[in-house]
Rosetta silent file (secondary structure, phi, psi, omega in degrees, C-alpha in Angstrom):
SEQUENCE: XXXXXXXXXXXXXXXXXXXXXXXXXXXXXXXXXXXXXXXXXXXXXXXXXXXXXXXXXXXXXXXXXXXXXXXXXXXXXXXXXXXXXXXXXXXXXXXXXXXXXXXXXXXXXXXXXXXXXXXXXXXXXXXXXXXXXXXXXXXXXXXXXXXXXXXXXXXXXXXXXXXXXXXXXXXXXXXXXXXXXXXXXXXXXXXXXXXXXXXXXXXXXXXXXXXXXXXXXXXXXXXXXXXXXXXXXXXXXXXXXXXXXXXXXXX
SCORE:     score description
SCORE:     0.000 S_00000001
   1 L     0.000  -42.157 -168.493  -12.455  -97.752    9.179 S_00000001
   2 H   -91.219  -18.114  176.652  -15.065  -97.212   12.077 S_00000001
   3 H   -78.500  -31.505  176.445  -12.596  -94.615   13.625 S_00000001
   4 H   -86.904    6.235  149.951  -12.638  -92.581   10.330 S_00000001
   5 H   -72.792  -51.697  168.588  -16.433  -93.063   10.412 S_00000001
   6 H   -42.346  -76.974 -177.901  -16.736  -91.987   13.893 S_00000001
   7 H   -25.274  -39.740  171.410  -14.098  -89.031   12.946 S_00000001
   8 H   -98.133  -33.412  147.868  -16.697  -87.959   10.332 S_00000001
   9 H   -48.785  -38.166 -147.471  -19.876  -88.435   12.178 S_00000001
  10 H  -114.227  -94.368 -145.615  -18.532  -85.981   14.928 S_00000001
  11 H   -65.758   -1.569  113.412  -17.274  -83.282   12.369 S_00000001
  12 H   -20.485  -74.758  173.224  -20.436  -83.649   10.640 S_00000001
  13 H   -48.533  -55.291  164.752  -22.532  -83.301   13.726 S_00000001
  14 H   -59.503  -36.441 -173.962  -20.098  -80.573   14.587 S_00000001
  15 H  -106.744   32.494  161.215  -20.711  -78.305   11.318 S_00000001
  16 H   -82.001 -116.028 -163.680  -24.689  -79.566   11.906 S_00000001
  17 H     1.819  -59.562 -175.727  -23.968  -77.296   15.477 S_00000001
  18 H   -60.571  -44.375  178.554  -22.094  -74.366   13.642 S_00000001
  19 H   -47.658  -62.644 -159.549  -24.915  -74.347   11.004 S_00000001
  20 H   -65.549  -44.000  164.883  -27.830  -73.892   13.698 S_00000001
  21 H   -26.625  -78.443 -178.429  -25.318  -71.497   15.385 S_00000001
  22 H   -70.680  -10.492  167.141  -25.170  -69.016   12.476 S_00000001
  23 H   -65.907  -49.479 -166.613  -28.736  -69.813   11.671 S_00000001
  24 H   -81.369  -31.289  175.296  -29.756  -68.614   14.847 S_00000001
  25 H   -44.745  -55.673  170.887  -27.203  -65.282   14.930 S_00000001
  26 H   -51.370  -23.558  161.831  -29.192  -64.571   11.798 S_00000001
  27 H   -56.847  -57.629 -172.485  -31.941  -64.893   13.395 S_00000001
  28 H   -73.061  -29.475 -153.807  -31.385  -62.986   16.156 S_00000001
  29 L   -91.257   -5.844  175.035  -29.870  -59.933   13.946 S_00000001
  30 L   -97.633  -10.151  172.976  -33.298  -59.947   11.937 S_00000001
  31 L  -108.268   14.616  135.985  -35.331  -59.696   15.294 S_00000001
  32 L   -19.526  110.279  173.588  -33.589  -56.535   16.012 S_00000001
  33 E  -108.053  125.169  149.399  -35.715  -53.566   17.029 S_00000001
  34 E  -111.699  135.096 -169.989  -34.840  -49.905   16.480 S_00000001
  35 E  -114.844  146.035 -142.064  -36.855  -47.841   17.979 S_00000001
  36 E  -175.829  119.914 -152.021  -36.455  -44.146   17.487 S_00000001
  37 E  -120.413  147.262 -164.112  -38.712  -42.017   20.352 S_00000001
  38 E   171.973  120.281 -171.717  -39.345  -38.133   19.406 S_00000001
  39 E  -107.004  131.523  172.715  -40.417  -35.484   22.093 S_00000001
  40 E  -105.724   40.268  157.883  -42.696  -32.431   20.832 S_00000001
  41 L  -103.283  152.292  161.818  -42.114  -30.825   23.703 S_00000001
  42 L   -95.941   44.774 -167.318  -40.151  -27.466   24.170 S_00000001
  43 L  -148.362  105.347  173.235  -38.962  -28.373   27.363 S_00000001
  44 L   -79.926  131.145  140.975  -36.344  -30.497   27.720 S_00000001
  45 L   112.397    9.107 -172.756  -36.109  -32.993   30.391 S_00000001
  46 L   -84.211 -157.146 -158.430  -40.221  -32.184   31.260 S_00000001
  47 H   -75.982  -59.353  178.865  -43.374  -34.426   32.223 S_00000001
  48 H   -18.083  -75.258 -165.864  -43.266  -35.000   27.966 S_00000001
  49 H   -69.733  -57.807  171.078  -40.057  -36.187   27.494 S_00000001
  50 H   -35.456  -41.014  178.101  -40.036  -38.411   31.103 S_00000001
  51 H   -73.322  -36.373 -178.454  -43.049  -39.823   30.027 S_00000001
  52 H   -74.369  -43.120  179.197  -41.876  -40.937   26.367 S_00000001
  53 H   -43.974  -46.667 -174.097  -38.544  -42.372   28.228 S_00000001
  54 H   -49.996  -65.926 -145.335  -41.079  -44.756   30.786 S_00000001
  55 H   -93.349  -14.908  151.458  -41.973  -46.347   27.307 S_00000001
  56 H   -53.163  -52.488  177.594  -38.986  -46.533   25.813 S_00000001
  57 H   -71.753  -17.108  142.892  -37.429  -48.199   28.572 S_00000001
  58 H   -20.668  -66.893 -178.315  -39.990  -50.499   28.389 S_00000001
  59 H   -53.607  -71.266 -168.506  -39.288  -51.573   24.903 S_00000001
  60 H   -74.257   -0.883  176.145  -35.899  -51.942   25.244 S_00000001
  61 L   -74.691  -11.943  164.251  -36.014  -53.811   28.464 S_00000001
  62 L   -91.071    8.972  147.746  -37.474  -56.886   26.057 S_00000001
  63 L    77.585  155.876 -155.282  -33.852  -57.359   24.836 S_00000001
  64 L    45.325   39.858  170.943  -32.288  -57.208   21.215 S_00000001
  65 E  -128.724  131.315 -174.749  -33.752  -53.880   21.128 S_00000001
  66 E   -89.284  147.245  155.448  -31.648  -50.148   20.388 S_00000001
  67 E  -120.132  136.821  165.139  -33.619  -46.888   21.456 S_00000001
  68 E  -142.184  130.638  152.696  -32.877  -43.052   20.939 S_00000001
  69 E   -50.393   57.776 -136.288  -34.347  -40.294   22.334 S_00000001
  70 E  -127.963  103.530 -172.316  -34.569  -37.549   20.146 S_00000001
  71 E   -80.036  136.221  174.519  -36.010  -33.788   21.726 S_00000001
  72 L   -83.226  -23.855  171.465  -37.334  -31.361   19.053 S_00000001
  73 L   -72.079  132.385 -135.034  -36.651  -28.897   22.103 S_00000001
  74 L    54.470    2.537  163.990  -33.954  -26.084   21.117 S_00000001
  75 L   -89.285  157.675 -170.821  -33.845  -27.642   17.943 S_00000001
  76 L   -85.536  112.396  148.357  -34.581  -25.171   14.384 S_00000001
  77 L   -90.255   75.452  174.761  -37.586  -26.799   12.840 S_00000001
  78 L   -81.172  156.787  177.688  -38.948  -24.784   10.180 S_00000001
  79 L   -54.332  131.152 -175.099  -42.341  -24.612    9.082 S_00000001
  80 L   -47.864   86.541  175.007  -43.142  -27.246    5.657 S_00000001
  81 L   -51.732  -22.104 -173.976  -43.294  -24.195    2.861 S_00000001
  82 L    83.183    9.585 -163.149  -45.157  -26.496    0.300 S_00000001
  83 L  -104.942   10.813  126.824  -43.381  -25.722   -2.477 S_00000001
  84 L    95.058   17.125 -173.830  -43.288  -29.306   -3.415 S_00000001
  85 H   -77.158  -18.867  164.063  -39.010  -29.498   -4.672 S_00000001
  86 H   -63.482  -21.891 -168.565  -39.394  -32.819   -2.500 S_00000001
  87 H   -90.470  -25.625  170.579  -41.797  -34.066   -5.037 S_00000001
  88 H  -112.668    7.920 -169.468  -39.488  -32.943   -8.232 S_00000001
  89 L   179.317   67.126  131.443  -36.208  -32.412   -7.393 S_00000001
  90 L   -70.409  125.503  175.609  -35.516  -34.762   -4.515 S_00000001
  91 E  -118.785  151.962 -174.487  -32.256  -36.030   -4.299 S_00000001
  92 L   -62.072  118.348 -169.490  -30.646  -38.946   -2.204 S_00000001
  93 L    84.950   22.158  164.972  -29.741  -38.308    0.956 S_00000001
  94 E  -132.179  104.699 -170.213  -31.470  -34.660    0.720 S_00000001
  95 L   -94.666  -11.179  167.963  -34.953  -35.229    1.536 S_00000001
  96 L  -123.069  170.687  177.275  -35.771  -31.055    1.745 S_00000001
  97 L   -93.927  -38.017 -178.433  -34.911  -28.081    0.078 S_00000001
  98 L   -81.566  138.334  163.678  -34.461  -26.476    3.509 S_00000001
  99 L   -87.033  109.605 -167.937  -31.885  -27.109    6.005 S_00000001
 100 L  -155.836 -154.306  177.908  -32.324  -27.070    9.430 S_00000001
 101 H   -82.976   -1.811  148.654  -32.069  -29.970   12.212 S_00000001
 102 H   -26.861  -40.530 -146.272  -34.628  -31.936   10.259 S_00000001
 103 H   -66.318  -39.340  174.246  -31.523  -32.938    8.331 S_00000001
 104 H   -78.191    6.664 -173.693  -30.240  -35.382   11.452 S_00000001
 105 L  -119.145  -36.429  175.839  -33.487  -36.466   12.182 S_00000001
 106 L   -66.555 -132.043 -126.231  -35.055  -38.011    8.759 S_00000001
 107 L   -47.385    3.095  163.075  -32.515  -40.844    8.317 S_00000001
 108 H   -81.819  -40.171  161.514  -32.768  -41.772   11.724 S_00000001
 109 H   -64.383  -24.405  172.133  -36.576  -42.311   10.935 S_00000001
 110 H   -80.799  -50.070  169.299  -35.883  -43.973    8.123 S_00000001
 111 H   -17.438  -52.886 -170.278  -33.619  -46.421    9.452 S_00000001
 112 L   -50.933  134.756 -164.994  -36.204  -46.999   12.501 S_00000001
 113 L  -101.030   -9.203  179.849  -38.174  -50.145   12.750 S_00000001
 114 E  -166.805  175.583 -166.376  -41.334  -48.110   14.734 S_00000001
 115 E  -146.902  127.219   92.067  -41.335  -44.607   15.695 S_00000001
 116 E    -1.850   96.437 -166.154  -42.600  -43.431   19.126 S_00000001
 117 E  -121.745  103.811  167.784  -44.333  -39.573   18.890 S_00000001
 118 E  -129.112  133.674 -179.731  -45.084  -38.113   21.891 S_00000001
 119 E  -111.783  147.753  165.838  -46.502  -34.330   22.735 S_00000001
 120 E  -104.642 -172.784 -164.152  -48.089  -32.263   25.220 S_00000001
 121 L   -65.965  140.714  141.177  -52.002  -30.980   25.166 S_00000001
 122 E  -145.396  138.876 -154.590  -51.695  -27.256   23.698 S_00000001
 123 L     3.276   83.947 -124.718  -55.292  -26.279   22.932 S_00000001
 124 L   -30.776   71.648 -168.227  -56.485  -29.891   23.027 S_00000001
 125 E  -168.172  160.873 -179.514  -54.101  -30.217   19.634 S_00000001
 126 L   -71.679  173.148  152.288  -50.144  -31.393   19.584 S_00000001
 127 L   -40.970  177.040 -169.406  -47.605  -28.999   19.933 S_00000001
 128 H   -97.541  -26.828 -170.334  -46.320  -26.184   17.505 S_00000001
 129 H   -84.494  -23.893 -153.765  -43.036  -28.324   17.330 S_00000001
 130 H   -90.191  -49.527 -177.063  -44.809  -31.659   16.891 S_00000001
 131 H   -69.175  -25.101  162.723  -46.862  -30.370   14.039 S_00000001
 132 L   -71.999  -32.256  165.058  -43.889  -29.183   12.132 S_00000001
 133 H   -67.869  -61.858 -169.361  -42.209  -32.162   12.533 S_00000001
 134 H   -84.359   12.761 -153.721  -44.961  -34.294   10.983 S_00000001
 135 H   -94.395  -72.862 -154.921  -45.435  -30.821    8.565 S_00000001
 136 H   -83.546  -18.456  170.538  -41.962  -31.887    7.325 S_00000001
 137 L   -68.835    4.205  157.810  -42.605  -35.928    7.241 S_00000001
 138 H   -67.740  -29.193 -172.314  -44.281  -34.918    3.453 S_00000001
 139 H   -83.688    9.832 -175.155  -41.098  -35.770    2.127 S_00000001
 140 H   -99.400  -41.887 -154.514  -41.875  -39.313    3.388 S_00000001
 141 H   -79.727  -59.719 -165.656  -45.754  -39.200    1.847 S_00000001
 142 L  -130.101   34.116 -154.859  -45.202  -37.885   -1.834 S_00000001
 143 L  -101.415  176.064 -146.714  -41.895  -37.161   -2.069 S_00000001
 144 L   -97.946  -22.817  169.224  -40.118  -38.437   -5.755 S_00000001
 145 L   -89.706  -64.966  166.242  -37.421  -40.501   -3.668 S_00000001
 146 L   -91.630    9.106  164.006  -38.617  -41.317   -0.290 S_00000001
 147 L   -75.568  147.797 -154.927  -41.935  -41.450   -0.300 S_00000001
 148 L    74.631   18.614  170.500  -43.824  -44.226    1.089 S_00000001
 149 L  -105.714   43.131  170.551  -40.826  -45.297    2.943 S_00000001
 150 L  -125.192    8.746 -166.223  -42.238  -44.973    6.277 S_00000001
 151 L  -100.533  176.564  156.773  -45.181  -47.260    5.499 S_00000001
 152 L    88.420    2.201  178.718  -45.842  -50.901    7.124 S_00000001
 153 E   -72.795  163.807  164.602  -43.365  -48.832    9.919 S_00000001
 154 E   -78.560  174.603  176.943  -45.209  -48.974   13.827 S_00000001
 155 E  -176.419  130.249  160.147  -45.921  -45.827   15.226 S_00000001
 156 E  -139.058  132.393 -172.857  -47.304  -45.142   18.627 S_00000001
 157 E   -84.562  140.441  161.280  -48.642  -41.878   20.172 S_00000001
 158 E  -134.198 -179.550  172.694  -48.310  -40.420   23.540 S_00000001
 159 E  -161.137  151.429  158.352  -49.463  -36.959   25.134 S_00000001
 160 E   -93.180  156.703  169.886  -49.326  -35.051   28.539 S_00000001
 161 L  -132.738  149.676  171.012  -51.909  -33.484   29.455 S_00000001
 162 L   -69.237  -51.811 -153.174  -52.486  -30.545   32.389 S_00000001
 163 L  -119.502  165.542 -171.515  -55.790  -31.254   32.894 S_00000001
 164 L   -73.929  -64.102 -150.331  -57.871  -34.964   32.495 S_00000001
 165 L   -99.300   35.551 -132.304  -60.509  -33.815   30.256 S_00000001
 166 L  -129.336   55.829 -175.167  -58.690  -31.226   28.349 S_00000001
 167 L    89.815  -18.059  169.092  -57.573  -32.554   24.525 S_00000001
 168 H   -21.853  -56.842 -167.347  -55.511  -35.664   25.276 S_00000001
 169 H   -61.746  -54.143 -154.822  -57.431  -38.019   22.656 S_00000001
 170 H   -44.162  -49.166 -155.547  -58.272  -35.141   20.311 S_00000001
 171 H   -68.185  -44.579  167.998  -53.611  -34.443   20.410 S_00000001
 172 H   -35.932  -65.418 -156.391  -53.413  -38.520   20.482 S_00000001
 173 H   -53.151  -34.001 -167.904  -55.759  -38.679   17.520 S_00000001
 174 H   -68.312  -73.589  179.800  -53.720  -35.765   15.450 S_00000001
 175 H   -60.034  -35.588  170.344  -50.627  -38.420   15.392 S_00000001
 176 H   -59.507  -35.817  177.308  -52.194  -41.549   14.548 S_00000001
 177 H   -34.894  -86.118 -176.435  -54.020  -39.029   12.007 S_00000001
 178 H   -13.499  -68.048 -179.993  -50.078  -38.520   10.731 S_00000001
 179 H   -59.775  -20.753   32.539  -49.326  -42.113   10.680 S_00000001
 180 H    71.388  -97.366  170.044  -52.019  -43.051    8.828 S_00000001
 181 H   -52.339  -33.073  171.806  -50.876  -40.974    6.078 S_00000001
 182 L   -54.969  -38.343 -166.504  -47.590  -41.954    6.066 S_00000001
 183 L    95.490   46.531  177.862  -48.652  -45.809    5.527 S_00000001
 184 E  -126.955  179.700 -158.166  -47.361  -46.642    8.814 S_00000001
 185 E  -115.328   92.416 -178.891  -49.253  -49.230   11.291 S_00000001
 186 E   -79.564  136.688 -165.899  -50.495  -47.244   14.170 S_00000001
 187 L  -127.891  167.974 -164.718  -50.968  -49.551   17.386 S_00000001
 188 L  -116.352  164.034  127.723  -52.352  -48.603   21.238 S_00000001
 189 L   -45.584  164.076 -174.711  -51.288  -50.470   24.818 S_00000001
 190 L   -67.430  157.507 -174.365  -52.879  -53.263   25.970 S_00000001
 191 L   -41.974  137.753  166.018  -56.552  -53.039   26.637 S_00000001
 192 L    85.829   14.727  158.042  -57.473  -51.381   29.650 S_00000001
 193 L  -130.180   26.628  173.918  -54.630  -49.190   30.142 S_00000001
 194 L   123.072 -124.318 -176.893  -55.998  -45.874   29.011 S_00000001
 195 L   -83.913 -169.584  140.382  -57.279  -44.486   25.805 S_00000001
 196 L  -109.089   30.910  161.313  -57.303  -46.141   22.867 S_00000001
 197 L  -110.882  -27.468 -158.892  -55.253  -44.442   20.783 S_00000001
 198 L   169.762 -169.875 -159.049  -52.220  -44.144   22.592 S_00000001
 199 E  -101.089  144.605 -154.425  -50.560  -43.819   26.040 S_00000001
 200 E  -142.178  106.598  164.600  -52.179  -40.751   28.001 S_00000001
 201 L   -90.807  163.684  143.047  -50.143  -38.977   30.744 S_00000001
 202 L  -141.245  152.129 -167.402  -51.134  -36.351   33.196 S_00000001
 203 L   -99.996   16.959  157.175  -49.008  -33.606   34.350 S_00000001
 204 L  -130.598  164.026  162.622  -50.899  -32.160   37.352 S_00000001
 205 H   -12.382   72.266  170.408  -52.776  -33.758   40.580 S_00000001
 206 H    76.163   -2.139 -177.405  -54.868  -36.398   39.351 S_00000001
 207 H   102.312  -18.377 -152.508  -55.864  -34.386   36.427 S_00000001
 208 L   -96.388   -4.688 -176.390  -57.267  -31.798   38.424 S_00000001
 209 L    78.895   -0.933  155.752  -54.822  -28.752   37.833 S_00000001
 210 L   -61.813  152.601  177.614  -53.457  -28.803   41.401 S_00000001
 211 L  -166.656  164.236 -177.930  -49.833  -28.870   41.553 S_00000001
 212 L  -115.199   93.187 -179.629  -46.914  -28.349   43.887 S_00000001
 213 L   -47.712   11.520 -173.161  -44.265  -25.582   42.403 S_00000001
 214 L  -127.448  -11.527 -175.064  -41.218  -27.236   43.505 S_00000001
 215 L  -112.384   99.640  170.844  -42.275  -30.634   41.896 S_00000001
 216 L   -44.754  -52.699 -176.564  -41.614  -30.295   38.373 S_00000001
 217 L  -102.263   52.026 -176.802  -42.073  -33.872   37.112 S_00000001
 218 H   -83.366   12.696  175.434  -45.661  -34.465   38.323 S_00000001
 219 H   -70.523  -35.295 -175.515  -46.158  -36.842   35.622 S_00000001
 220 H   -80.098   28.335  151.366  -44.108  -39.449   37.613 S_00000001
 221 H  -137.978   -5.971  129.872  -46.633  -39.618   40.115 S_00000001
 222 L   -32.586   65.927 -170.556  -49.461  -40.565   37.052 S_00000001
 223 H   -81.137   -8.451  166.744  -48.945  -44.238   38.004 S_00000001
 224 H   -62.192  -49.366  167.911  -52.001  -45.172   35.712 S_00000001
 225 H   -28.898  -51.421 -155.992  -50.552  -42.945   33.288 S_00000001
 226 H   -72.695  -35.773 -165.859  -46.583  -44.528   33.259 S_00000001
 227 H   -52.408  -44.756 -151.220  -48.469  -47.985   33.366 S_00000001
 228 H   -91.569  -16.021  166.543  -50.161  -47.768   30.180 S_00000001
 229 H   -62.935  -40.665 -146.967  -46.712  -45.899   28.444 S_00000001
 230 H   -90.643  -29.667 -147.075  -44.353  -48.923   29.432 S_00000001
 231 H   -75.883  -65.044  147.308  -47.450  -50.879   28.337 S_00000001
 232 H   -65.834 -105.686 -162.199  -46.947  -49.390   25.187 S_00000001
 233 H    -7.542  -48.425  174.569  -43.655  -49.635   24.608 S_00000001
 234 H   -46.946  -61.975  142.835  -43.803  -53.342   25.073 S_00000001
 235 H    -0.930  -78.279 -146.178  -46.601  -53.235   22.299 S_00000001
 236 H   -99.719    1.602  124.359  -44.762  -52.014   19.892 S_00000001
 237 H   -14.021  -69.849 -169.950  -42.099  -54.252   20.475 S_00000001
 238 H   -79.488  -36.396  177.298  -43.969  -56.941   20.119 S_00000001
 239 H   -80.320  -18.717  156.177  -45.781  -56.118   16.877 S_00000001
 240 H   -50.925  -51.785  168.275  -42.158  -54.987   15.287 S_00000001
 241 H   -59.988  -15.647 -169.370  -41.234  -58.133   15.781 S_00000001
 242 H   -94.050  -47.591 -166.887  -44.292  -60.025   14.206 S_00000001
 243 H   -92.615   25.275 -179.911  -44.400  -57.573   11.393 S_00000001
 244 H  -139.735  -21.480  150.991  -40.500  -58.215   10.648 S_00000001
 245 H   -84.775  -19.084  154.644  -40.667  -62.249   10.901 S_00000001
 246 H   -19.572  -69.393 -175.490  -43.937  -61.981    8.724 S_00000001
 247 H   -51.364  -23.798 -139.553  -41.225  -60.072    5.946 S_00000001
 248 H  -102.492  -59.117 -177.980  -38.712  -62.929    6.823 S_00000001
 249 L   -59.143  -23.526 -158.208  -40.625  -65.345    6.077 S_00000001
 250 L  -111.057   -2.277 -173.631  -41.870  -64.053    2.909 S_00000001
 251 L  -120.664    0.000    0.000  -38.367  -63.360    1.358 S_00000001
């Protein structure tokens, strides 16, 4: 009698173990982060994209977290025509009437638990590639299927800059601007690491428009700069996670 008590105490106790086991697996697979990183530069492999990577690797260096890179340079963007067939005659899994590499990039955004935008200064405004990209993110704002299904996402901005004083915030400000409309939750680095809107490289000397022609990457000697991207990255990390046990909690 006390051995088939024992015998049932311990396989008790044992699917007690298994329980908190698959409790926590569940657990873990709901504090997943995907993070999905998008360079407005036309230069692949430049101060732009190296700089959005520092904060990426960031992110994912706080474990359970996926990242992708994804350059708008040599990719077909076309300009948003307006002619509104996302708003009437959206269908699932076609979020435009036009086709172009857009097509590979929107369900990767949707999918994405925060989204990572970074550009460089071009007349103290984002890029021509950058702007077209968030140009074409109307089928997220008002479109008859997917719209609003970017909001309550994170989004954080970066920018290069040539020069220190020369449109950073203003090209920051233009993507939280974005995000904002979309309904998505735009967040900064920690205090005291650079603007506040977002993570703020520079791609010459100090800011100063000196440079060395054989050094390419002069963002990667912006160690204030890389500080406050990884800085970010961490950031939005941390509030993906907050704003996805919040939901957890609540279902």
């Amino acid at each position: 009698m006390v051995k088939l008590f024992e015998q049932g105490e311990f396989a008790s106790e044992y699917l007690d173990k298994i329980s908190v086991i698959n409790y926590n697996e569940r657990r873990r697979r709901q504090m997943e982060i995907n993070i999905i990183g998008i360079c407005g530069s036309p230069i692949k492999g430049g101060n732009t994209e190296v700089f959005l990577q520092e904060a990426l690797k960031a992110a994912q260096e706080a474990g359970n977290v996926t990242v992708e890179l994804l350059t708008l340079a040599g990719k077909e963007i076309k300009e948003c025509k307006h002619c509104n067939w996302c708003i009437t005659k959206q269908e699932p899994d076609k979020f435009c009437a036009q086709s172009d590499d857009m097509d590979e990039i929107y369900p990767k955004v949707l999918k994405a638990d925060a989204l990572l935008v970074a550009s460089p200064v071009y007349i103290t405004r984002l890029s021509g590639l950058t702007a077209c990209l968030f140009d074409r993110f109307r089928v997220f704002a008002h479109s008859k299927i997917y719209g609003g299904k970017l909001e309550n996402k994170v989004g954080a901005a970066l920018a290069v800059s040539w020069s220190r004083n020369l449109g950073i915030e203003t090209t920051l400000l233009s993507i939280v601007s974005a995000f904002f409309v979309l309904g998505m939750i735009p967040i900064s680095q920690a205090q005291g690491m650079g603007s506040a809107f977002g993570a703020a490289g520079l791609s010459s000397e100090a800011g100063t428009g000196k440079f060395d022609p054989r050094d390419k990457l002069l963002i990667l000697k912006d160690e204030f700069g890389l500080k406050g991207a990884r800085s970010l990255g961490k950031r939005v990390v941390e509030i993906s996670r907050l704003l996805k046990l919040g939901r957890s909690c609540c279902t």
